[in-house]
N, C-alpha and C positions, 0 to 999 in steps of 0.2 A: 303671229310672227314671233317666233324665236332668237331668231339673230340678223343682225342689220348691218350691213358692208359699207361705209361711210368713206368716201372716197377724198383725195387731201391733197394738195400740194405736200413736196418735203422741204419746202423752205420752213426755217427754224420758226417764225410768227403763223405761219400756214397750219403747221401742226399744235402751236400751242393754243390755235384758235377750237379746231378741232378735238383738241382732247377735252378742252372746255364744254364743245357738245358731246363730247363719249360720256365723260361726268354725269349732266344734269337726263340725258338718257338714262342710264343707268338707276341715275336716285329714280328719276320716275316709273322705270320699267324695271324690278330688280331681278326678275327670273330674263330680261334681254339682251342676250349678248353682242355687245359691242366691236368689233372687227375695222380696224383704220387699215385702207388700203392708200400706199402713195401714188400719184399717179407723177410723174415729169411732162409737163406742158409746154410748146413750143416757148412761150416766155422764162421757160427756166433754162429752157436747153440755149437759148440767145440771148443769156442774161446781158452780155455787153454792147447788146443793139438798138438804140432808139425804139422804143413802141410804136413810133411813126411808121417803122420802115418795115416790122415785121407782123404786123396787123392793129393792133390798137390794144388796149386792155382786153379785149376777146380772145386773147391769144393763152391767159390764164388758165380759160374756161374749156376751149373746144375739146380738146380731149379728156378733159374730166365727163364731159357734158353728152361724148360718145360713148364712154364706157357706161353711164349710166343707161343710156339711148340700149346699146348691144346688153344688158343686163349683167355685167359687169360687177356693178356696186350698185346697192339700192337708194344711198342717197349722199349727196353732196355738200359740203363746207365749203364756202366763198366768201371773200370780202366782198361784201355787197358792190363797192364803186367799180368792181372788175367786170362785171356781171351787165354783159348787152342788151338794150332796151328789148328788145328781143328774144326769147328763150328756144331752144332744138325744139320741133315740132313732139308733142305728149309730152314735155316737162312741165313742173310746175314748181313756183316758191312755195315752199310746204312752210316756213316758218322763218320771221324773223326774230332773232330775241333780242333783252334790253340792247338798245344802243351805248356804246363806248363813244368816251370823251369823239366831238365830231371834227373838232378844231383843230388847224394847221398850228406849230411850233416852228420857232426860228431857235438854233441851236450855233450860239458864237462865241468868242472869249472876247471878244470886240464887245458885246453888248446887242441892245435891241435892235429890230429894223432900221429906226431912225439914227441908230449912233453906229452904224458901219461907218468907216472910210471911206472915199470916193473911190472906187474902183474895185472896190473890195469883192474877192468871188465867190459866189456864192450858188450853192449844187442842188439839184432837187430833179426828180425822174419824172414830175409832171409838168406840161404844156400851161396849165391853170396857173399852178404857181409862177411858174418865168413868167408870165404876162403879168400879173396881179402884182411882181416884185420890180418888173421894171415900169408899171405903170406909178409905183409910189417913188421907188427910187428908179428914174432914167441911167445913175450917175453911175451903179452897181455892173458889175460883170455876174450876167447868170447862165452857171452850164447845165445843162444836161446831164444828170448823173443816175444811169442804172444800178444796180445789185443790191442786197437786203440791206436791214438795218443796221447791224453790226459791222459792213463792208461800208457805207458811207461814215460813219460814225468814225471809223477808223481812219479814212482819208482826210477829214476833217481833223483828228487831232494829232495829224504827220503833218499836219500845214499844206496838203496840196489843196487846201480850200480853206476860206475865213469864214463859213457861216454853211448851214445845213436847211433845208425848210421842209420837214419831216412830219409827219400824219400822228397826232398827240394819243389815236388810240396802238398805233402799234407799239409805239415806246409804252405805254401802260401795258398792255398787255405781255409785252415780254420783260416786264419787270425793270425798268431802265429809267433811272431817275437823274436828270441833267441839271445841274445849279445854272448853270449856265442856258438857260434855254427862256424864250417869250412865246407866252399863248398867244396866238395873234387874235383878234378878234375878227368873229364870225359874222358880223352883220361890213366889214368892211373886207377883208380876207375870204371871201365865203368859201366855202369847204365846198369837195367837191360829190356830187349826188351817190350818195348811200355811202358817205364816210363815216366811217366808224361803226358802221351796222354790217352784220354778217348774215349770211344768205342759204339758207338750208334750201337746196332744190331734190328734188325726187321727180319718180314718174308718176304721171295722175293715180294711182292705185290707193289700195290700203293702206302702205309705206308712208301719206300723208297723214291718216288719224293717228299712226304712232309717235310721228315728228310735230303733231298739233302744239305739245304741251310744253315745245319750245317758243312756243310765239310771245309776242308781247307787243297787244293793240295798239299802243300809242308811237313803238318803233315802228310798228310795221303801217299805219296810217302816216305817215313821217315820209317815211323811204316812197310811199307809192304816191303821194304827191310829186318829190322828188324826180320819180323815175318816169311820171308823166309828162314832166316840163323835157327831159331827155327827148321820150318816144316823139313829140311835137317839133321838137326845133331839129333833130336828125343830125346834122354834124358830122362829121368824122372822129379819127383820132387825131386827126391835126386841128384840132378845133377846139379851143382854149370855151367851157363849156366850166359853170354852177350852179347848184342850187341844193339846200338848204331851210328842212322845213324841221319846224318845232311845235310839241303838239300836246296842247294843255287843257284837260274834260276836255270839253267839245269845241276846244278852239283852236287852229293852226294857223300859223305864223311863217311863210314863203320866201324869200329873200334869194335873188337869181342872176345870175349875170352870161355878156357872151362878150368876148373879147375877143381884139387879135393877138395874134403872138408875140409881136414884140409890144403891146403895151399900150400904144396909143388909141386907142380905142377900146372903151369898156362900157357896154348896155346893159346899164342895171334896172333892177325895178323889185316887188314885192305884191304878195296878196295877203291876203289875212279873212279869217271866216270861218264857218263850222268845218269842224274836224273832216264830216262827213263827205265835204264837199272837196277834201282837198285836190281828189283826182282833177277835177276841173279847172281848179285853182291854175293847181300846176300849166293843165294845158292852155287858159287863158293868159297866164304870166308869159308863158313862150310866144304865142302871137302876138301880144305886147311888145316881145323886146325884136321878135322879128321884124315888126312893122318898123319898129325906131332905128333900125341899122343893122341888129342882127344879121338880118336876111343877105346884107350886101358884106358883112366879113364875111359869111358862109361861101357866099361868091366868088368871091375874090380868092378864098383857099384854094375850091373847086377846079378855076381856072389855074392856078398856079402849080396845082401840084404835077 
């Protein structure tokens, strides 16, 4: 293979994630050439629509995930958390490489979580986060807030919001360094499944042994823990949904939760054991928290929505 069509969102972190795989391609392959194609996915073209309303975070992917499908582009860049437990029939994760910082940030001139104001609002474009922020703080006003990172960040310091709760690898990654910002901690904030890890897909073919020499075992034993507790508990996108594995030699460390949306209700739990076992982990921890209540906020959405 000569030249490889690497297909991308054109959102400003989309691409800078992407060029990052054009790069380490390149080192590895230097007679390879590299071609970024953008694609616009239903979630860019309705950037200022709840995720709820216009499919879930799969809405990132499907048209990237046809063109590679129609042979289009040979292989795909994704933030892993975008990325449906479920892949278009003949795709495959060709490569995960090292994971970026996985933790959620709180971005305020107020201060940290605990020292907002009563009432104080605070914006974030995911379900996980509102529920995790109003399960610590009831007191807080939390909205809903689409568009990239430079578009909230901006809202933020025009005053239509007092605090931001933003993903710690897209600010790394696009260079973005906030005095003002708190790492929340991951074993009580849990991140949400394959944050901060990026997702190289392709079609089963060749086009994987050339994408092999992006992987890195311990992300990608990490994420697929992760993406198993996903494939078991099912969910929607209206379905406030964690988990969070870390993965050292041969040992991983699980940490999961299933909440409702506004807060009051949060099923947590943990597995820990060889690295090797973590797929199981994963789906063992989801019956777990299923059994403990999980099962009945999934219900309760179901019927409501």
């Amino acid at each position: 293979m000569s030249r490889i069509r690497l297909g991308t969102r054109g959102s400003r972190l989309a691409l800078a994630q992407s060029r990052w795989v054009e790069a380490q391609l390149r080192r590895a392959h230097p007679d390879l050439t590299v071609e970024l194609v953008t694609i616009k996915t239903t979630g860019d073209r309705f950037a200022d629509q709840p995720l709820s309303t216009i499919g879930g975070k799969g809405v990132f992917v499907k048209e990237i995930e046809e063109a590679l499908t129609e042979g289009r582009i040979d292989c795909a860049v994704h933030s892993m958390k975008d990325v449906p437990s479920e892949l278009a029939s003949g795709l495959v994760i060709a490569a995960v490489p090292p994971r970026e910082d996985a933790r959620d940030v709180l971005i305020s001139g107020q201060g940290g979580l605990a020292e907002l104001a009563r009432g104080a609002r605070v914006g974030t474009s995911s379900l996980r986060r509102m529920a995790l922020v109003r399960a610590l703080r009831q007191d807080l006003t939390v909205r809903e807030l689409r568009g990239n990172v430079d578009t909230r960040l901006r809202k933020l310091d025009a005053g239509e919001l007092d605090a931001l709760v933003l993903a710690s690898a897209g600010l790394r990654r696009l260079g973005i360094a906030r005095v003002d910002s708190e790492v929340l901690s991951p074993r009580h904030f849990v991140p949400a499944i394959g944050q901060g890890a990026l997702a190289v897909e392709s079609r089963a073919d060749d086009t994987v042994e050339v994408l092999r020499v992006l992987d890195d075992p311990p992300t990608h034993a990490a994420v697929s823990a992760e993406r198993a507790f996903l494939q078991r508990v099912g969910g929607s996108c209206r379905t406030p949904l964690a988990a969070h594995a870390v993965v050292g030699g041969d040992h991983v460390q699980i940490d999961a939760l299933i909440a409702s949306p506004d807060g009051t209700r949060v099923i947590r739990g943990e597995r820990s054991g060889r690295a090797s076992d973590g797929v199981a982990l994963g789906t063992d921890l989801a019956d777990e928290l299923l059994g403990r209540g999980g099962a009945a906020i999934l219900q309760a959405l179901a019927e409501g929505a």
